[in-house]
C-alpha positions in Angstrom: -89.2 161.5 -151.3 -87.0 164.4 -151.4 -90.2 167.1 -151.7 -92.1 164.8 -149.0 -89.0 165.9 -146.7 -88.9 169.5 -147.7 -92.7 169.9 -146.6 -92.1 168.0 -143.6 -89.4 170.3 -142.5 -91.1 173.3 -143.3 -94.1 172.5 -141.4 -92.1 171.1 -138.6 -90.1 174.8 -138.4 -93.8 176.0 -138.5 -95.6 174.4 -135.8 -92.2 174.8 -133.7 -92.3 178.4 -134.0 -96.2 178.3 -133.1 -95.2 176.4 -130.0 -92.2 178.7 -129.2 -94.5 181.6 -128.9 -97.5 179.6 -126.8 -95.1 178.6 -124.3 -93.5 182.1 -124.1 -97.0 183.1 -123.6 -98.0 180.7 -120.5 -94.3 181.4 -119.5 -95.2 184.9 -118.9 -98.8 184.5 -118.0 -97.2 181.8 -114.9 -94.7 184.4 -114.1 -96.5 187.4 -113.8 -99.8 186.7 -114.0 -102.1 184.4 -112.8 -99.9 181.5 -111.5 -101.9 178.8 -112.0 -101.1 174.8 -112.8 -102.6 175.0 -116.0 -100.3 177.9 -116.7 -97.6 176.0 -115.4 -98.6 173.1 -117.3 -99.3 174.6 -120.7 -95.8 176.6 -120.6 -94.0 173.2 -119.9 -96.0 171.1 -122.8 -95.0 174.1 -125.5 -91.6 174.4 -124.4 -91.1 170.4 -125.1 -93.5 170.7 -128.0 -91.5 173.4 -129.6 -87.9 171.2 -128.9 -89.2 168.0 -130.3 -90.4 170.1 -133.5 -87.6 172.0 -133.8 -85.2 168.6 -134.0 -87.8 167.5 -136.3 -87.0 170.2 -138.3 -83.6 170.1 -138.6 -83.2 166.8 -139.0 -85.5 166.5 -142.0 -83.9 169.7 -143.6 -82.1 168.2 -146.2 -79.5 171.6 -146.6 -78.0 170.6 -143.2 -75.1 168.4 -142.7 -75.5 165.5 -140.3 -72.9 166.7 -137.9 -74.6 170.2 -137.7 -77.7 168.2 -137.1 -76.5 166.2 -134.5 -74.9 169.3 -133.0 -78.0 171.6 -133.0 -80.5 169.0 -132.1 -78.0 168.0 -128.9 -78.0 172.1 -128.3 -81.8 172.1 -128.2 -82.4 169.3 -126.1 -80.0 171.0 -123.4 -81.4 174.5 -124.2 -84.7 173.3 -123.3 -83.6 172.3 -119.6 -83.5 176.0 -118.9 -86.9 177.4 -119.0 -88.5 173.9 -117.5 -85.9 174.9 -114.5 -86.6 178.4 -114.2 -90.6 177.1 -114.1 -89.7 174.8 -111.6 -87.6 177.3 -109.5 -90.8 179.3 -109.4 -93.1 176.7 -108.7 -91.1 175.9 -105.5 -91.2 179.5 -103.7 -94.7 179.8 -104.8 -96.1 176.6 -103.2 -94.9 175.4 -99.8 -93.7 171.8 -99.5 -95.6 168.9 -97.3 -94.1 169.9 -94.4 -94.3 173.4 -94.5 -97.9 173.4 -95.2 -98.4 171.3 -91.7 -96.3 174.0 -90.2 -98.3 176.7 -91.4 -101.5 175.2 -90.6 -100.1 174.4 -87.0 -98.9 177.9 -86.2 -102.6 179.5 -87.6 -104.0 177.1 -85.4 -102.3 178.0 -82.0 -103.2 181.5 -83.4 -106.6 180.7 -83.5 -106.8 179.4 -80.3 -104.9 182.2 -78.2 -103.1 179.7 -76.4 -98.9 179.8 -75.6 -98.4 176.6 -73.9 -96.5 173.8 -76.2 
């Protein structure tokens, strides 16, 4: 049982570092590049991914105390609120809300049409 956890934990610490540098990748490739929603969706799917790995991880390593455990996995789940808001943060400047988008639309059509009465 004990070697069953070792692997686990191993390939757990694996695949969260896989998923660490994927969502640092969409991350960047949202933020500068492209901005797409598959971007956007990819970098928030990693980033969890790479969290609920990483807890995996620690909590199967059997060379970690269980209040060290509890503490680090309660650090990652908070830690992971901070890239998923800066996302989000980006998100909303990039893309207008409901409203705004009638806004817009209204003002380019009065544009269109050349008139100034209301």
């Amino acid at each position: 049982m004990d070697r069953y956890l070792d692997i686990v934990s191993t390939v757990a610490f694996l695949f969260a570092a896989v998923n660490i540098v994927a969502a640092m990748y969409f991350h960047y490739r949202y933020t500068v590049g492209p901005s797409s929603t598959k971007n956007f969706r990819n970098a928030q799917f990693h980033w969890v991914a790479s969290t609920a790995f990483a807890i995996l991880a620690v909590n199967t390593d059997r060379s970690v105390s269980i209040p060290v455990a509890l503490v680090l996995t309660i650090a990652m789940a908070l830690a992971l609120t901070v890239p998923l808001i800066h996302l989000r943060r980006i998100r909303a400047t990039r893309y207008p809300t409901f409203f705004e988008q009638i806004d817009a639309d209204a003002i380019i059509d009065r544009a269109r049409d050349g008139r100034t009465h209301d």
